[in-house]
VMD Tcl script that draws the C-alpha trace (Angstrom):
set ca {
  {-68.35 -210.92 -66.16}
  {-70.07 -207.57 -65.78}
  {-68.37 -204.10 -65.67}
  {-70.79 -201.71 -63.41}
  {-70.99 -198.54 -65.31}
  {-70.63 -195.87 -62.60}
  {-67.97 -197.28 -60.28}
  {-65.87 -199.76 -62.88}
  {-63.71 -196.26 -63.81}
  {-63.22 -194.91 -60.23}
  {-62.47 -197.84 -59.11}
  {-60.39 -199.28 -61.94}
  {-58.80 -195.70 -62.22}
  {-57.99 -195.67 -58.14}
  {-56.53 -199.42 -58.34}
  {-54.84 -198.71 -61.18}
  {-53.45 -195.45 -59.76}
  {-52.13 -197.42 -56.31}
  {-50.42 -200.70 -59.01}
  {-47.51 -197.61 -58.97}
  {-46.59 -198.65 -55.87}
  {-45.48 -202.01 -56.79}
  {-43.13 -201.67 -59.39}
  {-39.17 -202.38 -58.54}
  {-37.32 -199.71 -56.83}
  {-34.97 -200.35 -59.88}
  {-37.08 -199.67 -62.50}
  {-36.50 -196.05 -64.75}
  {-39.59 -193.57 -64.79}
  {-40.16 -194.78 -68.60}
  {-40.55 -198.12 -68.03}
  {-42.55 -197.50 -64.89}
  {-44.96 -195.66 -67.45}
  {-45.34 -197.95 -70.10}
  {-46.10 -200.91 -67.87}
  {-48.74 -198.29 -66.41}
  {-50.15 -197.67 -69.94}
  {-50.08 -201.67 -70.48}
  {-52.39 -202.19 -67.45}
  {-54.54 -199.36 -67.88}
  {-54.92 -201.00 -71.57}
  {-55.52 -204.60 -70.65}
  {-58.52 -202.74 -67.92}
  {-59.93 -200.90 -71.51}
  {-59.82 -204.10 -73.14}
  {-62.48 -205.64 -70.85}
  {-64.40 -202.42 -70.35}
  {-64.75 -201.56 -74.06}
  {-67.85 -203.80 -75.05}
  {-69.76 -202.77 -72.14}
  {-68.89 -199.22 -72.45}
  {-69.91 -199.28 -76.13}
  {-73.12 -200.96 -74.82}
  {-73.46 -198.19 -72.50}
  {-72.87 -195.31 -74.56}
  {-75.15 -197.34 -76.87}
  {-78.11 -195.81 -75.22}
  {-76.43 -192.27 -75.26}
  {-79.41 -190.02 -76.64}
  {-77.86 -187.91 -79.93}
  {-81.63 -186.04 -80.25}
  {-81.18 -182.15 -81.02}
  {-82.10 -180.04 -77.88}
  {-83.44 -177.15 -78.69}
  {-83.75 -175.09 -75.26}
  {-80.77 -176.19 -73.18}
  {-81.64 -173.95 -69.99}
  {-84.79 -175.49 -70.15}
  {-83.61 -179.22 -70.26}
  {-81.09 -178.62 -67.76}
  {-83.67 -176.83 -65.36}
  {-85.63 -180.28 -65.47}
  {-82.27 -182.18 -64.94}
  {-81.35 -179.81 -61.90}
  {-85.19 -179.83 -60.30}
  {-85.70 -183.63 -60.11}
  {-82.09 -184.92 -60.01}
  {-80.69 -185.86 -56.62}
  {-79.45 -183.01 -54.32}
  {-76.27 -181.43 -55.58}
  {-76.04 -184.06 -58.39}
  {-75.07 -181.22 -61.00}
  {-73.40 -178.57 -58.29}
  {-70.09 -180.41 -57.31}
  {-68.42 -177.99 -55.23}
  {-71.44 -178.22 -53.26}
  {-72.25 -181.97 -53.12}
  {-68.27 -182.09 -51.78}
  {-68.78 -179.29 -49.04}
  {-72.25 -181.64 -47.74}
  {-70.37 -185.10 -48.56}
  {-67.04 -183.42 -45.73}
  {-70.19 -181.85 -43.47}
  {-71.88 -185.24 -43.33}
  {-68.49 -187.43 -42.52}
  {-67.45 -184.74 -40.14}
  {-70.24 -184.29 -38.37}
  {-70.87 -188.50 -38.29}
  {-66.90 -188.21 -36.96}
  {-65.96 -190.73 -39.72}
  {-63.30 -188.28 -41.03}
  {-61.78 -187.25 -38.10}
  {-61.30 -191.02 -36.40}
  {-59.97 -191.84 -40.32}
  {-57.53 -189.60 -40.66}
  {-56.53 -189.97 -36.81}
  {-56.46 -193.59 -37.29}
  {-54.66 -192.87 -40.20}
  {-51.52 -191.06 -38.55}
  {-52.01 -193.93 -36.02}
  {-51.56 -196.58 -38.47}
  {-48.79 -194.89 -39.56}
  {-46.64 -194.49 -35.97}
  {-47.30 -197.93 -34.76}
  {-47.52 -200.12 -37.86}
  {-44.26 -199.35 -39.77}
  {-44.53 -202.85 -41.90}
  {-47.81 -201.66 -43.15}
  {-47.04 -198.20 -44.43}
  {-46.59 -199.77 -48.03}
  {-50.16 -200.64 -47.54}
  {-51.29 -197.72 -46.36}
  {-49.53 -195.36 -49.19}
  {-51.65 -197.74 -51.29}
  {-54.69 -196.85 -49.61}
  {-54.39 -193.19 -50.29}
  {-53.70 -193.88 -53.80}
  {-56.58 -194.99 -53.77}
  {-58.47 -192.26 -52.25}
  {-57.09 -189.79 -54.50}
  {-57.93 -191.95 -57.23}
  {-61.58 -191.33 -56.21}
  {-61.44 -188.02 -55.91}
  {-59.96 -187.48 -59.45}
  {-62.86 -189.60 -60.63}
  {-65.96 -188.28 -58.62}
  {-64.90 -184.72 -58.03}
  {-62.27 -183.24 -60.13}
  {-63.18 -185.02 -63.45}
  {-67.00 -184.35 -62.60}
  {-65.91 -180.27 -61.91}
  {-64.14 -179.80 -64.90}
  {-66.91 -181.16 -66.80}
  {-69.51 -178.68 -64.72}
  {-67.19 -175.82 -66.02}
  {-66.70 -177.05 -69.71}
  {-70.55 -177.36 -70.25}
  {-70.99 -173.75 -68.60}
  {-68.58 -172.41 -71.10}
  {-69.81 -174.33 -74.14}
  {-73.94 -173.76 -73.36}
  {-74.00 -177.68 -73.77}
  {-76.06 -179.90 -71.60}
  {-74.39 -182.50 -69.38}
  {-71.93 -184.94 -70.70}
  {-72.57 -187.56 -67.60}
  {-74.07 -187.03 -64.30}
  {-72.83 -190.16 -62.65}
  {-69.47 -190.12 -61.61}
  {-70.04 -187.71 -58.53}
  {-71.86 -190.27 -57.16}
  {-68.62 -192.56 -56.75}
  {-67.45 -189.91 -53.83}
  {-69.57 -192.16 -51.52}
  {-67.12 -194.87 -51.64}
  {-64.83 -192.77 -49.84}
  {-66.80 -194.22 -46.67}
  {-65.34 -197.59 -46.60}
  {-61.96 -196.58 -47.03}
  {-62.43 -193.94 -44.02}
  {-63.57 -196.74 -41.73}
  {-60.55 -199.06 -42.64}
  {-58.50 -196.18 -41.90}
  {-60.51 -195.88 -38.52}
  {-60.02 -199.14 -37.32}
  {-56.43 -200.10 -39.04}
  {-54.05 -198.80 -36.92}
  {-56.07 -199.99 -33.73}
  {-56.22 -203.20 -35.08}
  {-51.85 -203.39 -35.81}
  {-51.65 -202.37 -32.51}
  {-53.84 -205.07 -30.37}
  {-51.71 -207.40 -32.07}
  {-48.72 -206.12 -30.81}
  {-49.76 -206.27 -27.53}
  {-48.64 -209.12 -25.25}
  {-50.66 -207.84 -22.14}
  {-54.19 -209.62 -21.87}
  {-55.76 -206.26 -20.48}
  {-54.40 -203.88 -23.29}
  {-55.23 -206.07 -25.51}
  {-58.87 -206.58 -24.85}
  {-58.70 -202.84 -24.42}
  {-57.91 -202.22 -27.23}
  {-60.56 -204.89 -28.54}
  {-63.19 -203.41 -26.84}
  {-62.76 -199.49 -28.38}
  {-62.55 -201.44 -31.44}
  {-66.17 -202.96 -30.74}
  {-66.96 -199.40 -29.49}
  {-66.35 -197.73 -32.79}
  {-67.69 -200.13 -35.03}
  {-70.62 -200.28 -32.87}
  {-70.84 -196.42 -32.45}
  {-71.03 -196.45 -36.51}
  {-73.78 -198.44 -36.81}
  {-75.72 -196.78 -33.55}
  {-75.64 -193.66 -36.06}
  {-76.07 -194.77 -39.32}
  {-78.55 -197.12 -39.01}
  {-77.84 -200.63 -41.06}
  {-80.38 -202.90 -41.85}
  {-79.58 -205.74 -39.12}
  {-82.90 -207.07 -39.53}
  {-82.67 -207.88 -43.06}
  {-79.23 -209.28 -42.52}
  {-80.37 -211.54 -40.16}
  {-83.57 -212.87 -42.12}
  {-81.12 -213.45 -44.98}
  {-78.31 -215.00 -42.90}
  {-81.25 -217.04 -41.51}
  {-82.67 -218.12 -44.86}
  {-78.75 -219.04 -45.94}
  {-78.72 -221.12 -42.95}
  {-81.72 -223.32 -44.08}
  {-80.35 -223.60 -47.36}
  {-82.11 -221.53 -49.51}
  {-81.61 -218.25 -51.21}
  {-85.42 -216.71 -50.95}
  {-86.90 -217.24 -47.54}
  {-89.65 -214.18 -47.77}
  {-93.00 -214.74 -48.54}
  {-94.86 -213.03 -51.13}
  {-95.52 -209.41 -51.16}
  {-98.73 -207.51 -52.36}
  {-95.84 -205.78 -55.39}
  {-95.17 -210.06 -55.74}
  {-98.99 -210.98 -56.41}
  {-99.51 -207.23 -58.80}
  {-96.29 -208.49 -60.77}
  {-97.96 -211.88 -61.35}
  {-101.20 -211.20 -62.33}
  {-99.76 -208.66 -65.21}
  {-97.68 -211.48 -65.99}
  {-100.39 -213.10 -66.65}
  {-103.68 -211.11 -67.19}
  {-101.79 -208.76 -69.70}
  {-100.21 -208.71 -73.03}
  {-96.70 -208.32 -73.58}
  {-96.32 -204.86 -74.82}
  {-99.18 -202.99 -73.14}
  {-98.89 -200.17 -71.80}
  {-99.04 -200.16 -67.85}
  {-99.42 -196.67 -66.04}
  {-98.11 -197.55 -62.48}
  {-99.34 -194.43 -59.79}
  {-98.16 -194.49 -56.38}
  {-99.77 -191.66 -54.09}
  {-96.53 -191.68 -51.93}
  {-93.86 -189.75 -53.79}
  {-91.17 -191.93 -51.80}
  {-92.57 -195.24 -53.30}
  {-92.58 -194.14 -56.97}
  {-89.46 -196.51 -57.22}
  {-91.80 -199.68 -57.42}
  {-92.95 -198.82 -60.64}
  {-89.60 -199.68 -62.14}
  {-90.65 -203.53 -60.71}
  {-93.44 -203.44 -63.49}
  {-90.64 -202.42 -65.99}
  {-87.79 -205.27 -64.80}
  {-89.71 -207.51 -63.00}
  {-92.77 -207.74 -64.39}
  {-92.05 -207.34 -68.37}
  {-94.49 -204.55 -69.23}
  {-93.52 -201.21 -70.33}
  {-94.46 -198.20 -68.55}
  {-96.21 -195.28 -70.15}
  {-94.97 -193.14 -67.19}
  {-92.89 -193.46 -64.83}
  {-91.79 -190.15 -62.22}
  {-88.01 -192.17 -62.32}
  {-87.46 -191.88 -65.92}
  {-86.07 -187.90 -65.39}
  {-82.48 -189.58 -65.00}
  {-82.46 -192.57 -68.09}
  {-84.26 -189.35 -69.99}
  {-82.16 -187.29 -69.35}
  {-78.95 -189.51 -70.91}
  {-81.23 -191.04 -73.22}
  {-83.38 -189.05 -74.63}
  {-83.16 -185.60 -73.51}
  {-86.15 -184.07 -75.87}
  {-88.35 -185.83 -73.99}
  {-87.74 -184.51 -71.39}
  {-90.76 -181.52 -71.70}
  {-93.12 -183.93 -72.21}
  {-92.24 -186.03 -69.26}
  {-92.31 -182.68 -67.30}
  {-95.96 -182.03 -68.47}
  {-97.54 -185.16 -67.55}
  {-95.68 -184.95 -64.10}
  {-97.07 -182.02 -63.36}
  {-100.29 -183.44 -64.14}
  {-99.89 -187.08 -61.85}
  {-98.64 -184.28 -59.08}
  {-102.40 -182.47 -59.56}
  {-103.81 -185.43 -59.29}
  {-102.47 -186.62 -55.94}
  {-103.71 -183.20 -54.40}
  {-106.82 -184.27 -55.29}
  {-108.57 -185.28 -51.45}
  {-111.14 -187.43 -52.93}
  {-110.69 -190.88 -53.78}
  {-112.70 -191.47 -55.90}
  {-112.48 -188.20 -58.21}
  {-108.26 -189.09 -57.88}
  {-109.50 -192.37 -59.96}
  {-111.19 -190.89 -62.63}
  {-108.41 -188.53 -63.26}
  {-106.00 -191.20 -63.49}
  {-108.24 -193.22 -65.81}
  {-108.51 -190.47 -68.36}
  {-104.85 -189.85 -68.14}
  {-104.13 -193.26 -68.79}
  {-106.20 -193.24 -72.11}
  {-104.34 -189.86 -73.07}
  {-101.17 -192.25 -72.70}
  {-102.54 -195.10 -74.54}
  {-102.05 -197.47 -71.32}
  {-103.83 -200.97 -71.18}
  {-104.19 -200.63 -67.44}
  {-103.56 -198.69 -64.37}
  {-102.26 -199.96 -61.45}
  {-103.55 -197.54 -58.15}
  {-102.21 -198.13 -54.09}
  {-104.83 -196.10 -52.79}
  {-108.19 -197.45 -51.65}
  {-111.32 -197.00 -52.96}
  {-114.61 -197.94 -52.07}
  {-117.17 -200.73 -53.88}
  {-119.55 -198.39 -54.77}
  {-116.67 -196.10 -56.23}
  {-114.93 -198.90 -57.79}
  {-118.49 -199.79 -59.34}
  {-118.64 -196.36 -60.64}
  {-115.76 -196.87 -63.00}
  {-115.44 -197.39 -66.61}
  {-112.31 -200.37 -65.77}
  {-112.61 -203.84 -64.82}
  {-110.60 -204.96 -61.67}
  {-108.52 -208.05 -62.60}
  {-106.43 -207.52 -59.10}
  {-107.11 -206.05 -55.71}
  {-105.32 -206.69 -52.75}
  {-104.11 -204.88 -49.26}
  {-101.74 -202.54 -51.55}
  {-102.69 -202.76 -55.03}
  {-105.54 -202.34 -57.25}
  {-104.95 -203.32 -60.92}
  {-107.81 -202.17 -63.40}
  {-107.82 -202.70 -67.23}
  {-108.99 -200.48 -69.48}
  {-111.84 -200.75 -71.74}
}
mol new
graphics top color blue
foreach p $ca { graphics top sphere $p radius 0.5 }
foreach p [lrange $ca 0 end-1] q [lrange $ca 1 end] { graphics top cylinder $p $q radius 0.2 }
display resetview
């Protein structure tokens, strides 16, 4: 059993929100409520030891300069993480403009004219939906305003990011009422009709937002010879191993990537590969819960890594990162930029792993 931390209380809240719905027509308003309050009670029952894990991690260090803190928080947090109003406006813009919210709420009122036996279902459904909003958006606000007020930094920054699984619940809503309807239908031709605006929309969708039908059909192909991994190894596979096995546990691994975009695969050294990272450009978030006075320092060597990768030449980009890498007591750097022999040569590391991607040196 595992209770996800960011969408176990939307979720539970919205599903808990829509169980209203199902008590007897007979029942008073007080009992309705304490039933509520036993369900919503048996759902904190099996979230409390992973929420006290979670909070767990909670930083309580002192902050001295809050503005500061939160202008790191703000700078390298996702767009319109800590602005609500606005993340909603761009969330609506984005579904409007994709027409997912205008073919969900017209398949909505459709759903609701031609399917009469579902509207139980549907009144369910919207439950639901303003469940999520409470969570990701009005709890979220409120919280936005009470910090403002109080000069304190930010209590959580995740729930917003449950507004996204308004999507799925806009698409059944597209295709629900359509759906009620072609089974109605005794006529072959409306029927198939209707079956083929159905294909139209779903396939309109997906002509837009792009999913990743290759990589569902490599892994529906690797499930259909039995097995669960089918790829073969990747040059992030071989770097993994060989600090699996050339390094000690606990030492230090500074992890650069001259791509911004790609700085996520240094997390694979952390999880994956069982060293600990002496940097990482990711750790602004798990900093910024955890612990927030780090925050300044993190800041300071980012800025430096960023100098770094302005740097044009190879080479000189190396010896930066080496001497960084001693200031943060790392064991060995990992590079994915290419250098020459001669300039490899030239430095005070010994390669224990080079391949197409990677270059792993250790540290005298």
């Amino acid at each position: 059993v595992y209770v996800h931390p960011i969408s176990a209380p939307a979720w539970g809240f919205a599903v808990w929100l829509g169980l209203w719905l199902f008590h007897p027509r007979t029942w008073m308003p007080g009992r309705r409520l304490l039933v509520m309050l036993g369900l919503g009670g048996v759902f904190l029952v099996v979230l409390i030891p992973f929420a006290l894990n979670y909070l767990s991690y909670r930083g309580q260090d002192p902050v001295q300069d809050v503005g500061a803190v939160l202008s790191i928080l703000q700078t390298y947090a996702p767009v319109n993480l800590f602005n609500v109003p606005a993340a909603l406006v761009d969330f609506l813009s984005n579904m409007t403009n994709s027409l997912l919210i205008p073919l969900g709420l017209a398949g909505l009122v459709f759903t609701w004219w031609v399917d009469r036996g579902a509207r139980r279902q549907v009144k369910v459904v919207l439950f639901w939906v303003a469940g999520l909003l409470i969570t990701s958006v009005i709890i979220p606000w409120g919280e936005r305003l009470l910090e403002a007020r109080l000069n304190i930094l930010p209590l959580e920054t995740e729930l917003l990011r449950c507004i996204r699984y308004l999507v799925p619940l806009l698409l059944i809503f597209s295709l629900w009422g359509l759906a009620g309807w072609v089974r109605r239908q005794e006529r072959k031709p409306l029927r198939w009709a209707g079956i083929t605006l159905g294909i139209l929309l779903v396939g309109f969708w997906g002509a837009t937002n792009h999913p990743a039908v290759g990589d569902m059909l490599d892994a529906a192909a690797c499930l259909g010879r039995a097995r669960l991994v089918c790829a073969e190894p990747r040059p992030l596979d071989e770097l993994l191993t060989s600090l699996r096995e050339q390094t000690q546990p606990g030492e230090g691994v500074f992890f650069y990537n001259q791509d911004l975009s790609a700085t996520s695969q240094s997390l694979s050294v952390r999880y994956a590969g069982l060293r600990p990272l002496v940097y990482s450009y990711r750790d602004s978030g798990i900093l910024g819960y955890a612990d927030r006075a780090e925050l300044p320092a993190w800041l300071e060597i980012t800025g430096e890594v960023a100098a770094i990768r302005a740097l044009s030449d190879p080479g000189e980009r190396a010896e930066r990162l080496l001497l960084l890498s001693e200031e943060l007591s790392a064991g060995t750097l990992v590079i994915d930029f290419e250098l020459s022999p001669a300039e490899l040569a030239s430095l005070p590391a010994r390669v224990l792993m080079q391949n197409d991607t990677y270059t792993l040196l250790q540290l005298p």
